[in-house]
Backbone bond lengths (Angstrom), bond angles and torsions (degrees), N, CA, C in turn:
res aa  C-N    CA-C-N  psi(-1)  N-CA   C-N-CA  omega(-1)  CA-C   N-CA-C  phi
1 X - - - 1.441 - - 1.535 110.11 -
2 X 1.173 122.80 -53.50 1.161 139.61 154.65 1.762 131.65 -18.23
3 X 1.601 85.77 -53.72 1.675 88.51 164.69 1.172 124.80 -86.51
4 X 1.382 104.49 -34.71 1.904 113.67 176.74 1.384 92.00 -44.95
5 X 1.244 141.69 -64.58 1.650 143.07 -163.18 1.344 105.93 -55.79
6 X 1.510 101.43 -50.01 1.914 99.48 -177.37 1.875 97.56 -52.31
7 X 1.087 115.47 -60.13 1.429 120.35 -157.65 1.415 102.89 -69.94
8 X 1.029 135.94 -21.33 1.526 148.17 149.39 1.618 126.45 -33.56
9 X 1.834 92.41 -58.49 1.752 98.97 164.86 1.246 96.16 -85.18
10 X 0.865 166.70 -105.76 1.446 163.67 -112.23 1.294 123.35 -51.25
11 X 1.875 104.86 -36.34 1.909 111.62 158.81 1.359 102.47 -67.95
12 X 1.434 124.58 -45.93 1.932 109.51 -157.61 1.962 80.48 -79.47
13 X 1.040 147.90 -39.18 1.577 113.42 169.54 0.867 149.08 -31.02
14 X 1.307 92.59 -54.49 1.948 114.13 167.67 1.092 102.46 -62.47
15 X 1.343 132.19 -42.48 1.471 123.99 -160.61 1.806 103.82 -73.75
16 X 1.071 108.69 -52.23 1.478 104.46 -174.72 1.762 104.12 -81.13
17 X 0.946 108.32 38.81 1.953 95.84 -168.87 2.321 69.75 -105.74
18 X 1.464 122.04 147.47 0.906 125.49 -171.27 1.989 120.34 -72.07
19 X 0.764 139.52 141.04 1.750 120.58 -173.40 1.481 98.72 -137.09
20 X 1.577 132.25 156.49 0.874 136.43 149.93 1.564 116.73 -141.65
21 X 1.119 123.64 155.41 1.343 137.11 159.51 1.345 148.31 -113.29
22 X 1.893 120.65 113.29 0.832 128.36 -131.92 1.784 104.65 -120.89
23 X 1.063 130.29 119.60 1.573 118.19 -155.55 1.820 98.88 -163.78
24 X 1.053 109.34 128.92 1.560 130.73 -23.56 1.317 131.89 -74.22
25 X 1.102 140.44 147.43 1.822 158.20 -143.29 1.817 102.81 -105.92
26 X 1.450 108.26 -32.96 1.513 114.21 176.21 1.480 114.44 -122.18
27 X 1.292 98.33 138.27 1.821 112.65 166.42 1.373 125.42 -112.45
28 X 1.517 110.13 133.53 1.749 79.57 179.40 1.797 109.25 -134.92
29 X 1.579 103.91 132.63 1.139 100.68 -164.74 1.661 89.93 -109.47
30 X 1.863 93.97 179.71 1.601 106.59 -171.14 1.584 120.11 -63.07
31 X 1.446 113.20 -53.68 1.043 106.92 163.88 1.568 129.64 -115.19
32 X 1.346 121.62 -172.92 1.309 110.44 164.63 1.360 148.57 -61.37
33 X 1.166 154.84 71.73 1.166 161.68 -126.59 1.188 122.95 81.73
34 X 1.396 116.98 2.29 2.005 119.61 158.30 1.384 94.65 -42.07
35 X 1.633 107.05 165.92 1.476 118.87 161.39 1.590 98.70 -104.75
36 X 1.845 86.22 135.83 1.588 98.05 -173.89 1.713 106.58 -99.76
37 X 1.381 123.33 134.36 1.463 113.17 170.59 1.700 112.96 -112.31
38 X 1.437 98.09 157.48 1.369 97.02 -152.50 1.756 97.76 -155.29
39 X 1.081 109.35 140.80 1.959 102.66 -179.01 1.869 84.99 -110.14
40 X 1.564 112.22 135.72 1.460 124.78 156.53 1.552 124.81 -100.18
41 X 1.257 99.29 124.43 1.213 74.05 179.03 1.729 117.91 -110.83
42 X 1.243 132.16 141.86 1.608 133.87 -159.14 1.726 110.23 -136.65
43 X 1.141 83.46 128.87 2.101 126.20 176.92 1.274 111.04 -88.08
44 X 1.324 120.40 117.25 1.175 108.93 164.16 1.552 119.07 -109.13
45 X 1.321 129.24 143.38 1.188 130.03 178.15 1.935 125.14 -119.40
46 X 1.038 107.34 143.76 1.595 110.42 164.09 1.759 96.91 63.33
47 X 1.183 122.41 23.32 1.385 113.24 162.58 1.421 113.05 -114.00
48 X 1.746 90.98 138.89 1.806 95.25 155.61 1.265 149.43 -43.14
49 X 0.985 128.04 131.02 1.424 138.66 166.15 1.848 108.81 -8.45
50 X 1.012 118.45 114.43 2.380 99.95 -174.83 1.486 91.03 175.02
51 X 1.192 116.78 -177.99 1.709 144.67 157.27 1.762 98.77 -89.95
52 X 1.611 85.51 135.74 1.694 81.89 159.69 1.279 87.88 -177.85
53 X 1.565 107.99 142.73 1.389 136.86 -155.84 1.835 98.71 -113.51
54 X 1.914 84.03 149.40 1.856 97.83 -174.62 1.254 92.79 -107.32
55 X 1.475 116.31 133.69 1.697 113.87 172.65 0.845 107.68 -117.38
56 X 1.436 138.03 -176.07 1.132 142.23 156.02 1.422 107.91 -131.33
57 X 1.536 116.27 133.59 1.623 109.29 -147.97 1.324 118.16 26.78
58 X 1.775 117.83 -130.85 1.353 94.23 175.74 1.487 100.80 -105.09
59 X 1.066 111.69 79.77 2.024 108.88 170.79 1.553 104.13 -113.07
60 X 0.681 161.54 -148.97 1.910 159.87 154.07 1.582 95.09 -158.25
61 X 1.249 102.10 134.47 1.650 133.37 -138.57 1.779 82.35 -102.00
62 X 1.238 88.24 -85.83 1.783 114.43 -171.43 1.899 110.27 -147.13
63 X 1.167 101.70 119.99 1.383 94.37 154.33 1.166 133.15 -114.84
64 X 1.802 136.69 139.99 1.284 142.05 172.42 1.219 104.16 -139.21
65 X 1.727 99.83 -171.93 1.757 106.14 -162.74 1.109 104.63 -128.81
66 X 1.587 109.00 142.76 1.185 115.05 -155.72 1.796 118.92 -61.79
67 X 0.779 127.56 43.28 1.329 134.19 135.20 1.653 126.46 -87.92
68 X 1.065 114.50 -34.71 1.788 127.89 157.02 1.336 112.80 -40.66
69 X 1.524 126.60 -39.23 1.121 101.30 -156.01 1.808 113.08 -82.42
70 X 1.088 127.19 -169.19 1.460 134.09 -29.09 1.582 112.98 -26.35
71 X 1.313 126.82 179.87 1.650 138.75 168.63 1.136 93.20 -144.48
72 X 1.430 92.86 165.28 1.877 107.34 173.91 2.053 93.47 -152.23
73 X 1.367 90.15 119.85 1.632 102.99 -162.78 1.941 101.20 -111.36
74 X 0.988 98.20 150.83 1.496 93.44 179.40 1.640 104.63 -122.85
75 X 0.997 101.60 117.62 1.742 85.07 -179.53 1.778 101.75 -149.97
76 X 1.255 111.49 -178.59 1.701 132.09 -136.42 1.313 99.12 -146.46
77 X 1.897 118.52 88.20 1.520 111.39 173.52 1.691 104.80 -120.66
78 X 0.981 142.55 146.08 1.520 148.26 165.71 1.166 112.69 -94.27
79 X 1.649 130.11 0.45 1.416 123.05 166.64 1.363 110.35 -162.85
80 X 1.466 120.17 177.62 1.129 111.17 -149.81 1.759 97.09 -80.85
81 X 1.682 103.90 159.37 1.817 106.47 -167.98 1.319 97.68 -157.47
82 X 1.330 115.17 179.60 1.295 120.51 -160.00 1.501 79.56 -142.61
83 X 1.854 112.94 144.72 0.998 140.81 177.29 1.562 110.82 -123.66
84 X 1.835 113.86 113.82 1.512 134.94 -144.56 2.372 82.78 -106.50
85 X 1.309 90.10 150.66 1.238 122.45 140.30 1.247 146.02 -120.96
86 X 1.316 102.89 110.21 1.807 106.07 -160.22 1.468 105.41 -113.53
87 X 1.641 101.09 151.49 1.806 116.55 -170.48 1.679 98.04 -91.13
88 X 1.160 112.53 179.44 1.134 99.31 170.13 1.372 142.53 -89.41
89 X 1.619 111.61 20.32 1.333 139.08 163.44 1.779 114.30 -99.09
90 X 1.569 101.61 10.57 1.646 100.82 158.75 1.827 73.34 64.19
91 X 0.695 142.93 71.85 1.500 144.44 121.28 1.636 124.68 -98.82
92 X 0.997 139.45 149.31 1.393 127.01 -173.05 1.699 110.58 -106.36
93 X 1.377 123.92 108.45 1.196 132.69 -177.90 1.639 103.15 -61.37
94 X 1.147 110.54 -83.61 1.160 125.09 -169.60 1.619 122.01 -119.26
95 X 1.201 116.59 154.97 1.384 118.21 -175.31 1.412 123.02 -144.12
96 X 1.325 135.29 136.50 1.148 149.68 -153.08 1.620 124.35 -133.40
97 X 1.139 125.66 132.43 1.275 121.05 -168.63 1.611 112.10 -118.13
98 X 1.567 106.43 114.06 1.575 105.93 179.75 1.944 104.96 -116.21
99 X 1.439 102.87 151.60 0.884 130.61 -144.99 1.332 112.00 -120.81
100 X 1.141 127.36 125.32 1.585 143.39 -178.73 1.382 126.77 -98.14
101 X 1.135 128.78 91.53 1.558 122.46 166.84 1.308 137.02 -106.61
102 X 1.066 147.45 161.58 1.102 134.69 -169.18 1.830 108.62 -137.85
103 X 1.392 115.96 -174.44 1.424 107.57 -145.85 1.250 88.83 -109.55
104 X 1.751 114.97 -27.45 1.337 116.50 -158.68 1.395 101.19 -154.14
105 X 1.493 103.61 126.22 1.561 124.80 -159.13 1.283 103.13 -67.67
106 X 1.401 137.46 149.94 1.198 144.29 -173.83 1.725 115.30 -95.29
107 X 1.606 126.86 12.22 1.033 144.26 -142.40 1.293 119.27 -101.75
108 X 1.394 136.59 65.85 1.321 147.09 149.29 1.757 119.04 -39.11
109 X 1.776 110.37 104.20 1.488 90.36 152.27 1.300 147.37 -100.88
110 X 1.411 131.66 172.97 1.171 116.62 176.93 1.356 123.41 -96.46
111 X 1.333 119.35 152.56 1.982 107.30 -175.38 1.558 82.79 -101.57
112 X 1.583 84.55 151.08 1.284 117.04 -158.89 1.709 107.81 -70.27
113 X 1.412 106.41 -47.24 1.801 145.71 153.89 1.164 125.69 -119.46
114 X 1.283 129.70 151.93 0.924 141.22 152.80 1.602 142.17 -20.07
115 X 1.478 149.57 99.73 1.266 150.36 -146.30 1.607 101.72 -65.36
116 X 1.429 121.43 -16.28 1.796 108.20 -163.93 1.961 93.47 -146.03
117 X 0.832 94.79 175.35 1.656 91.25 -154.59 1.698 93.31 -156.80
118 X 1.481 132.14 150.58 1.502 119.81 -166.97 1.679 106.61 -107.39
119 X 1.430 107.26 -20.16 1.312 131.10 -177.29 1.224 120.50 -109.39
């Protein structure tokens, strides 16, 4: 009896612990440090009824209430960033990490000396 209860709270935890889903997480532009654009699109799950805003670092994207969601956001990063969920006390629920790649490395080397020499 005992455990049925443990295992009882432990599903409604998970269930109300807040979730969202964020897709796609990577962009990949041509070169290194281009700005890559990319539309996300984001799910929200197991949250209450409220306002709560999508940032990116600290910029604020768009905010609506959770009846809006899904969203589909279009946004413009050149390196890798993390995409925030905020309540409507600007607290950050949840956080997400999207990712930048590129096709073609930005990587110049240097010679160490010179190829021809007079002596």
């Amino acid at each position: 009896m005992v455990l049925c209860a443990v295992a009882l709270f432990a599903q409604s935890a998970i269930a109300q612990s807040p979730l969202w889903q964020v897709q796609p997480s990577i962009c990949i532009s041509q070169q290194e440090g281009e700005n890559c654009e990319f539309e996300v699109d984001i799910t929200l799950l197991n949250l209450p009824a409220g306002q709560y805003c999508v940032a990116l670092v600290n910029t604020v994207l768009r905010c609506a209430t959770g009846a809006e969601f899904p969203l589909k956001i279009t946004m413009l990063i050149n390196k890798n960033s993390e995409l925030r969920l905020l309540n409507s006390a600007q607290e950050i629920l949840i956080s997400h990490s999207l990712i930048v790649k590129s096709q073609q490395a930005n990587i110049q080397r240097r010679r160490l000396r010179n190829p021809w020499s007079l002596f």
